[in-house]
C-alpha positions in Angstrom: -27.8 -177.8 -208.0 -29.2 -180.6 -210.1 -29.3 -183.9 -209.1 -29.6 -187.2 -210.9 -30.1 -190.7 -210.0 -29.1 -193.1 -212.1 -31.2 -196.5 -212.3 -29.1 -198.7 -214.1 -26.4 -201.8 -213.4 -24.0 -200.7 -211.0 -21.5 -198.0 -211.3 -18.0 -197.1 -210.7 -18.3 -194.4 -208.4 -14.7 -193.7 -208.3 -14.1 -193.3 -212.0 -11.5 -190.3 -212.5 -14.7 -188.8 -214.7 -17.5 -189.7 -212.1 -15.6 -189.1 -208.6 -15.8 -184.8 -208.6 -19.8 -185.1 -208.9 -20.7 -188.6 -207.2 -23.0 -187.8 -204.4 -23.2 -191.1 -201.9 -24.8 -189.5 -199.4 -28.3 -189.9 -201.2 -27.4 -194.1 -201.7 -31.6 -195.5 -201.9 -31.4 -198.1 -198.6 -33.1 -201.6 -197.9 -35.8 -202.3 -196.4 -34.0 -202.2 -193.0 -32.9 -198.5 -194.0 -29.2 -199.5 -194.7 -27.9 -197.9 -197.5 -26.9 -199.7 -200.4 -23.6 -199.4 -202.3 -24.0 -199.3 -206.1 -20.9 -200.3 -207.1 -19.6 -202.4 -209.3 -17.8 -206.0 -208.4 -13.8 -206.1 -209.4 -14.6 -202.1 -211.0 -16.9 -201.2 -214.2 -15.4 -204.3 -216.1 -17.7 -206.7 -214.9 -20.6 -204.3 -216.6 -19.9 -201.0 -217.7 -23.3 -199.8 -218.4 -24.2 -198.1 -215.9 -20.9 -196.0 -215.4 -21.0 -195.1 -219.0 -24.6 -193.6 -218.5 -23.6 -191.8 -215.7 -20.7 -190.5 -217.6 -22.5 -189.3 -220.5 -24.8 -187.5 -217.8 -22.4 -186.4 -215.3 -18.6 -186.5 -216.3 -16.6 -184.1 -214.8 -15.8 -181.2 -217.1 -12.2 -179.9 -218.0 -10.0 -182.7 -215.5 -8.0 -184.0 -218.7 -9.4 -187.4 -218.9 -11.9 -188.7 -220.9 -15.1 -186.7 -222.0 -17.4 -184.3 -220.2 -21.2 -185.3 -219.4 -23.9 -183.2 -221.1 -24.4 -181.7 -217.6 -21.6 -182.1 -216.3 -22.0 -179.6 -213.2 -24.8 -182.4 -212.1 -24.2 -184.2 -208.7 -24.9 -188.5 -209.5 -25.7 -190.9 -207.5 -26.0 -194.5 -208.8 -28.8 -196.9 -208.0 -27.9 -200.4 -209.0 -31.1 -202.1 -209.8 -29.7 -205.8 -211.6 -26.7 -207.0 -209.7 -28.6 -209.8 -207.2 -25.1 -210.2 -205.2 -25.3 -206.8 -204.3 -28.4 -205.9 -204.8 -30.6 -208.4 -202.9 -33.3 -206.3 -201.5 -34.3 -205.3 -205.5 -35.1 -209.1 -207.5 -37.6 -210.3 -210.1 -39.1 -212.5 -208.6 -40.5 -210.2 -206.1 -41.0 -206.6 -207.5 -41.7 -204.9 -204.1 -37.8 -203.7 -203.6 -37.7 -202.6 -207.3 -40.8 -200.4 -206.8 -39.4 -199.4 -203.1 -36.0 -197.9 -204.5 -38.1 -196.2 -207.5 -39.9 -194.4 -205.1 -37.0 -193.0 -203.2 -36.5 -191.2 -205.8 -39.0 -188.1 -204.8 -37.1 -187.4 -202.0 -33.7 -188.1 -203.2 -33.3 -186.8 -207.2 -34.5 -184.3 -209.5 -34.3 -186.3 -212.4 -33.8 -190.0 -212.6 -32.4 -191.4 -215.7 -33.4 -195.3 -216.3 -31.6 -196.4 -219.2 -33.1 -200.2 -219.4 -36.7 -201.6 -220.1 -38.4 -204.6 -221.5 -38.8 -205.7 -225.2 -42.1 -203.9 -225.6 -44.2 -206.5 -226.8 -47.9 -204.9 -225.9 -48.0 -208.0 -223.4 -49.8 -208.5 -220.0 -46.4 -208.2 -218.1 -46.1 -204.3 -219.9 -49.7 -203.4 -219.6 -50.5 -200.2 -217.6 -54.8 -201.3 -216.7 -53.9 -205.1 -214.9 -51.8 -204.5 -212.0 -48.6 -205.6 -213.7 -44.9 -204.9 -213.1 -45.7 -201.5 -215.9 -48.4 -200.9 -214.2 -47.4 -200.8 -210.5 -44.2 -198.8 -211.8 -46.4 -196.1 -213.3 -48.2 -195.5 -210.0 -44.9 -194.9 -208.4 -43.6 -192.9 -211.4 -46.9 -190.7 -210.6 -45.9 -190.2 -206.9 -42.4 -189.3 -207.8 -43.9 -186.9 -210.3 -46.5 -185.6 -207.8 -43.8 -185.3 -204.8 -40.5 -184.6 -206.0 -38.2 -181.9 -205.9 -40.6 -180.5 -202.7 -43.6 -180.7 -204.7 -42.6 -179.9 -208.0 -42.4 -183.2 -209.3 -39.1 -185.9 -210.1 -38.7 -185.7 -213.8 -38.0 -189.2 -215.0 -36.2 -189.9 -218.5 -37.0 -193.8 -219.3 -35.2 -195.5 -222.6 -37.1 -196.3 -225.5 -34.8 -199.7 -225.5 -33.1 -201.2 -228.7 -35.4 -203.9 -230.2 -36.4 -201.7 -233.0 -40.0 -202.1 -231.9 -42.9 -199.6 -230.8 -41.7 -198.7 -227.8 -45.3 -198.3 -226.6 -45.4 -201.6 -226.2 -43.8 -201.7 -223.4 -46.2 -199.5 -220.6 -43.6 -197.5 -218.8 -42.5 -196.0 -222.0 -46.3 -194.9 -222.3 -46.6 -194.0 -219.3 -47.8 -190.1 -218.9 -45.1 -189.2 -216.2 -41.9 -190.6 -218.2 -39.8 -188.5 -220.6 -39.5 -191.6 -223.0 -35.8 -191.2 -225.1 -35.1 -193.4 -228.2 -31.6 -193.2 -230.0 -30.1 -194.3 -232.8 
């Protein structure tokens, strides 16, 4: 009964390991309320990122192929927040979409699994005090967390990143409503 979104690049929903749990009813839509396919271009070649995640979350579990996902009775649905072709309505220039489809998570997801972030350098852009990109996310992180799951709160699970650096550097990895995860 546990659903994820995954907020990652773009995944390929029809994966033989991904297709028994993919959920597209719950696609995050535009700012015209269309919903918005997550897919990949030309399948999960282009970049696969995103449908590996998912697949280490949600892969189905005993269908012969592949691996099985550490929860792998989850439902997934992909959010594809990098590709500009597809993904217009979410660009850097203009964080407003980003922050729109991050907080569609409280009524969509249990849990939402971001696997990107910045190189945490402890600079303005990452701060969590000066109305920054960090900062703005955090206040939507703390809605989800306030509003999710009827009340009880959207758990979100943010990557540490790779640069080998304090990963408080960057201010949604301190933030108080992320689950920060570092690997190695």
């Amino acid at each position: 009964g546990v659903h994820v979104g995954v907020y990652d690049s773009g995944t390929d929903y029809n994966h033989e390991d991904l297709a028994a749990n993919y959920d597209s009813s719950l696609h995050v839509v535009d700012g015209a309320n269309n919903p918005i396919d997550p897919g990949v271009p030309n399948g999960s070649a282009d970049n696969p990122h995103g449908t590996a995640t998912a697949g280490l979350i949600g892969a189905a579990m005993n269908n012969g192929v592949g691996g099985t996902g550490v929860a792998w009775g989850t439902s997934l649905t992909a959010v594809n927040i990098f590709n500009p072709v597809l993904y217009g309505y979410v660009n850097a220039a203009d964080p407003s979409g980003f922050m729109d489809v991050a907080g569609q998570a409280a009524g969509l997801f249990d849990i939402t699994s971001n696997s990107w972030g910045a190189t945490p350098l402890f600079g303005s852009y990452q701060s969590l005090t000066n109305g920054s990109f960090a900062d703005g996310l955090d206040e939507v992180y703390g809605l989800n967390a306030a509003n999710g799951r009827g009340g009880l709160g959207t758990i979100t699970v943010q990557a540490a990143g790779n640069d080998n650096l304090d990963a408080n550097g960057d201010g949604v990895n301190a933030s108080r409503f992320t689950i920060t995860v570092a690997a190695t």
